[in-house]
N, C-alpha and C positions, 0 to 999 in steps of 0.2 A: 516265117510269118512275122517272124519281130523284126526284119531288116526291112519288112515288106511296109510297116506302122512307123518306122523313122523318119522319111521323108516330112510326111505331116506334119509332126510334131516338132523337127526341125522347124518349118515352115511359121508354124502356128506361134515359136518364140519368136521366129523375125518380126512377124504380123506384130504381135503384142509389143516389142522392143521398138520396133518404128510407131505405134500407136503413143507409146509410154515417152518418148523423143518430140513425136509432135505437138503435147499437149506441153512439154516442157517449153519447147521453142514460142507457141503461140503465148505461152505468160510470161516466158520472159519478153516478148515481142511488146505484149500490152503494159509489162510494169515499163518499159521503154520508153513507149508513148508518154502510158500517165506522168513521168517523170517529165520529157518533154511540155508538158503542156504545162505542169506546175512552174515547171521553168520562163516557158513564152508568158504566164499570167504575173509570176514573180518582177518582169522585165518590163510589161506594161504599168506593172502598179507603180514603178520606180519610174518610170517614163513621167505618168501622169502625177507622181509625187513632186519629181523635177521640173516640170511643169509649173507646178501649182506654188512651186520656191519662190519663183518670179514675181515679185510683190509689184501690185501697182503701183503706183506713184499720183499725190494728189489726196486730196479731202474724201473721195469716194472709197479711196484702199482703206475708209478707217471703218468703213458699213458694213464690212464681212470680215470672215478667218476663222483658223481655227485657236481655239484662247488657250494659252500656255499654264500647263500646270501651276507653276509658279503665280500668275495672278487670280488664276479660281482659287487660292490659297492667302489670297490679299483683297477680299472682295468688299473691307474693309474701308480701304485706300482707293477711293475715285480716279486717282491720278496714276494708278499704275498698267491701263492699255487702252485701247483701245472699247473692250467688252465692255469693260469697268466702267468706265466714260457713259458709256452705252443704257447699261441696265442698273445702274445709280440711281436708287430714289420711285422705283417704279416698282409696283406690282406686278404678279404673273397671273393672268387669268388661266384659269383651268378649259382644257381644251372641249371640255365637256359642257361648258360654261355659255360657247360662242353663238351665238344665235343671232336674227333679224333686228333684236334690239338694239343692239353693238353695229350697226349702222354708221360707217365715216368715224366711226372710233379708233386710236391709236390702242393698241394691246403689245403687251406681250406675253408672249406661251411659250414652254419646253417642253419639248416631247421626242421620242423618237424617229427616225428617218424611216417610213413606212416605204413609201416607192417613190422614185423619180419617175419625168417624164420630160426628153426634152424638146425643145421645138424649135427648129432651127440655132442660128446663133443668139437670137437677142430674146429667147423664151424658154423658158423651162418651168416646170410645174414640181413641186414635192410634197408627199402628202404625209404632214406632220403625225404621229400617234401619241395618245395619252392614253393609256388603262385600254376602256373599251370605247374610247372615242376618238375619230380622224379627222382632219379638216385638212384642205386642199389652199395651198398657198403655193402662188405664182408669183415669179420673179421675170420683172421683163425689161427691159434696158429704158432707162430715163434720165436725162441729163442730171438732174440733182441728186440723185438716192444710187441707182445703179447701174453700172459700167457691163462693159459687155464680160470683163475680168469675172465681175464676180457672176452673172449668171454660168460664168465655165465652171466657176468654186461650188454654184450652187449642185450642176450637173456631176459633179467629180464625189458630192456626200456618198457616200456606204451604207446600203442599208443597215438597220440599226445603230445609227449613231445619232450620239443624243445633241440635241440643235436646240438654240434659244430665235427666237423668230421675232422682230418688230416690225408690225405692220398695218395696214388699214384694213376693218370690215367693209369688205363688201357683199352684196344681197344679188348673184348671176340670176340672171329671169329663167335659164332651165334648172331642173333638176341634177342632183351632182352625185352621180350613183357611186362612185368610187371614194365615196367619205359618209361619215354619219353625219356630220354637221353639212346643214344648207347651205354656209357662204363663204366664200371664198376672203383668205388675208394675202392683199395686196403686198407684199414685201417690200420693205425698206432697207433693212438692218437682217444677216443672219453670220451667227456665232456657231460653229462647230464647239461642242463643249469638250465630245470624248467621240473621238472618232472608233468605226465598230471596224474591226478585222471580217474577213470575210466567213461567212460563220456556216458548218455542215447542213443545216437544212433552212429553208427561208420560213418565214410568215406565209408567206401566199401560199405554200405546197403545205404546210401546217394545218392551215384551215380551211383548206376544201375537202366539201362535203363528198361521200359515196356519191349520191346522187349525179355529184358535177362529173366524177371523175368517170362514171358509166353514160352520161350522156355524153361526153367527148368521145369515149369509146366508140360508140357507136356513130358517130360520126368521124371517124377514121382517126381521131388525134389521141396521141397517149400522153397524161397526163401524172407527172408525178406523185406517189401516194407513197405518204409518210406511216408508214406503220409502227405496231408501238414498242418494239425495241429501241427503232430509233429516236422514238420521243423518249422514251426514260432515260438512253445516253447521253440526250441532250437537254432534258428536262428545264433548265435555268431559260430556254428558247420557247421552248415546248409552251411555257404556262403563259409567254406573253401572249400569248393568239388571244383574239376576242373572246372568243369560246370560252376558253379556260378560265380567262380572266373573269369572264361572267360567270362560270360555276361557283369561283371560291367567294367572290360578292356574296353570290344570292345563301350561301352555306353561311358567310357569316354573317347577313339577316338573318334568317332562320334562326341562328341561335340565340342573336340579340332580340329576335320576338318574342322566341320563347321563352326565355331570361324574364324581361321586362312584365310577360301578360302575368308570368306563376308567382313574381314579388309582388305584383297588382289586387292576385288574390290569396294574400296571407301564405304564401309557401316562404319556405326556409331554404336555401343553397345551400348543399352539402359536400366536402371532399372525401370523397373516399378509398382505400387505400389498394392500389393497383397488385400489389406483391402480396400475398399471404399464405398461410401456412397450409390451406387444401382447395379445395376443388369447392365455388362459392354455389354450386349450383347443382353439386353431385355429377356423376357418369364421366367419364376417363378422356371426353374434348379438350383437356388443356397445356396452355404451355408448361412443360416443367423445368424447375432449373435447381442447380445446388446453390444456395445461401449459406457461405459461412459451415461446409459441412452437413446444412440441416436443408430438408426436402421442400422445395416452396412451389409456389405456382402464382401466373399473372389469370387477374380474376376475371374469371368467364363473364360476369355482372356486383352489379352495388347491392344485390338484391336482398343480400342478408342484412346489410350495413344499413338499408333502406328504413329493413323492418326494425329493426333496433333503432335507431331513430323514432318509429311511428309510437314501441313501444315507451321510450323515453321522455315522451307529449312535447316532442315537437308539432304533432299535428301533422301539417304536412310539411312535404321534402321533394327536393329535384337536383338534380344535379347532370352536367354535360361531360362526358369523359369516355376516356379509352374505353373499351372493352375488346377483350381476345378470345376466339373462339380455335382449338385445332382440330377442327374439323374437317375430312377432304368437302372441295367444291364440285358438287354436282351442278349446280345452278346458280346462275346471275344473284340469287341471295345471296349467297353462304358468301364468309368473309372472315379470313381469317384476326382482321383488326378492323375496327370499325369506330365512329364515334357515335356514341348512343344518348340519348335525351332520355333520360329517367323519373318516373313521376309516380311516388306516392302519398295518398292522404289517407287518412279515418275515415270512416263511414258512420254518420249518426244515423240514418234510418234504413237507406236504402243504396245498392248499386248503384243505381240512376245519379246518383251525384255524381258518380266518377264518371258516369257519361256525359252530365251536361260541361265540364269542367274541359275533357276533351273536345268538346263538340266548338266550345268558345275559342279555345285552344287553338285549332287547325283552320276554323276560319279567320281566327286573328291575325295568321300565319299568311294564308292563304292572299286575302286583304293586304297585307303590309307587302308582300313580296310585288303584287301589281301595281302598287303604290310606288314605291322605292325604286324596284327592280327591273324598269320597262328595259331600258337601253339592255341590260345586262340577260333579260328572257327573249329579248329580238335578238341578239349574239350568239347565244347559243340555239336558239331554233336555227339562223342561217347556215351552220356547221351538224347540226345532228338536230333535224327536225322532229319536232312532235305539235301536238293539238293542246292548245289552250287549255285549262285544267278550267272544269265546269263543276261546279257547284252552288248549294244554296246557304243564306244566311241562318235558316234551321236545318241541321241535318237530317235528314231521310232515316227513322230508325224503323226495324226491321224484327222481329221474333222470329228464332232461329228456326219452328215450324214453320212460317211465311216464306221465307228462304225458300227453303227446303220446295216449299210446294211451286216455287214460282220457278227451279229449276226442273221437278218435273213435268211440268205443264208445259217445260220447252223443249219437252223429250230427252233431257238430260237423268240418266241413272244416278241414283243417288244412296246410300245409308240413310233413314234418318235418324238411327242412337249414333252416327261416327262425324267425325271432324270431316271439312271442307277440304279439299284439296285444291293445290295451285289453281288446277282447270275449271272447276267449279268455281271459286272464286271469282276467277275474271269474266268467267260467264254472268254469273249474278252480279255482278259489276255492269255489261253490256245490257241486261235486262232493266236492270235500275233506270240506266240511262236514255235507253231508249222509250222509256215508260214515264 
């Protein structure tokens, strides 16, 4: 019977040794290619560098290039290139800046190389970035400003490289969906400052939305999706996205609102001290580390530091800071570092003061971020949609019986001696709102 069970087994190593062989073959087959290809891309870059060696000849070879270390180091010295020569004596308007006014105006802006487009020989289009704003500036061959040389210098930019631009506003009679700004800068003059290497993931695959990437699906095209290992290894990319760029804006209004409205009303800024010797908050969530031999912890909250202040007659207190919780995350809340907005005052009569204090507080916020923060709230809805934040100039206040009964009446179960839970919450959120 065991001579009779060999064959198999025999058989079954060959199966698995020629499995174990192909798979080796098929990667070394593919690191082959990849190699190759970095190879043919390596050969064209040096093609198109060799190329681009080739200096014109003529008054016109002096309206473009790329500017030599050396004189963004002399920018001092008018006389030492080209560039210099160039942007001598002039301002840069901010890309964010450019608008209908700017009309037959000469400007200049620096910004990033968002996308090329080219258009035959004697046109090419690039669409400049700054922060979270783009504008579309065309290069198109003209006896006195531009040669056909340089709209090839123009085509040959990398994305992300940073470009200095002189040129005329114009006001196109369509709309120009592939930039935030309406008009278009006629180019004159453009300077490569710091040309960008070809970099792991682009802008464009950065910041498209789920939405875009499942409506291409479903129309048969697959579209690359940046997930977020790959933005954290490449993080320094990652944050240029519009997006991004508009989250940490609107974070850092937010704190200058709130900074500003609690100095407005008699509050005091406090620092408080992140290391200390126990647990600020009581129950065993925190980081622990050894200090020096001796047992310390980063502080769950300022809360004690708060009160001792309150007790000390500062009155009131606020302060903007770390805080560490180690607790595991079950849910989109929990966070093991966070920055928190902290706020205490006295009460001379009543609770109520600490509510109208808040109430001024989150509309002031509220208010100033739609003020300040449009471009930067339309940047981030086009990448991770949500709905305009709706509220009133007096808040909605509620007694926690009213609550209570306003989620049973929408057949929601409830305690009412016990706390709200996530679900309850957001439901009495939707009642509010829809009422």
């Amino acid at each position: 019977m065991s001579t009779e069970s060999e064959p198999p087994k025999v058989q079954e190593e060959v199966d698995s040794s020629s499995q174990s062989i192909s798979k080796k073959a098929a990667k070394k087959e593919a690191a082959k290619k990849a190699k190759e290809e970095r190879r043919k891309e390596a050969e064209a870059a040096a093609s198109a560098a060799s190329a681009l060696s080739i200096e014109e000849e003529g008054p016109l070879a002096n309206n473009y290039g790329d500017v030599p270390l050396q004189e963004l180091q002399s920018v001092n010295d008018p006389q030492t290139g080209k560039w210099s020569e160039a942007v001598n004596g002039r301002e840069w308007t901010v890309v964010g800046a450019l608008n209908g006014s700017l009309k037959d105006q000469e400007v200049l802006i620096r910004g990033r190389v968002h996308t090329t487009r080219p258009v035959g020989n004697k046109l090419a289009f690039v669409v400049v970035r700054e922060r979270v704003s783009t504008v579309q500036c065309l290069a198109t061959v003209k006896p006195d400003s531009v040669s056909k040389e340089m709209v090839r210098f123009v085509r040959s930019l990398s994305n992300e490289s940073i470009v200095d631009v002189i040129g005329v506003v114009s006001v196109p009679d369509v709309e120009i969906k592939g930039a935030t700004q309406q008009v278009e800068v006629q180019i004159k003059k453009l300077y490569c400052v710091s040309r960008a290497a070809k970099t792991p993931i682009t802008i464009e695959d950065a910041s498209r939305s789920e939405a875009e990437i499942e409506k291409a699906s479903k129309e048969g095209v697959q579209l690359p999706r940046v997930n977020q290992d790959t933005r954290l290894n490449n993080r320094v990319i990652d944050i240029r996205t519009l997006a991004n760029q508009g989250i940490f804006r609107i974070q850092s209004q937010v704190g200058n609102i709130f900074r500003q409205f609690l100095l407005s009303e008699n509050f005091v800024e406090i620092h408080t001290p992140k290391l200390i010797a126990g647990s600020s908050e009581g129950g065993s969530a925190v980081f622990r580390l050894d200090y020096k031999g001796q047992s310390a912890c980063l502080a769950q909250s300022p809360q004690l530091h708060k009160q001792m202040s309150i007790c000390g007659d500062f009155g009131r207190v606020f302060e903007t800071g770390p805080v560490f919780r180690a607790e595991d995350s079950y849910t989109h809340r929990h966070l093991c570092e966070f920055t928190g907005l902290d706020v205490e005052m006295e009460i001379k009569k009543h609770y109520s003061e600490v509510m109208d204090i808040v109430d001024r507080l989150f509309v002031t916020i509220f208010d100033g971020l739609n003020n300040v923060c449009k471009k930067e709230l339309e940047a981030v809805a086009k990448q991770y949609p949500f709905e305009p934040l709706k509220y009133k100039p007096k808040t909605l206040r509620l007694t926690f019986e009213e609550g209570v009964q306003m989620l049973k009446d929408a057949g929601v179960e409830i305690d009412p001696l016990g706390d709200l839970n996530t679900e309850s919450e957001r439901k009495l959120g939707q009642l509010v709102l829809e009422k």
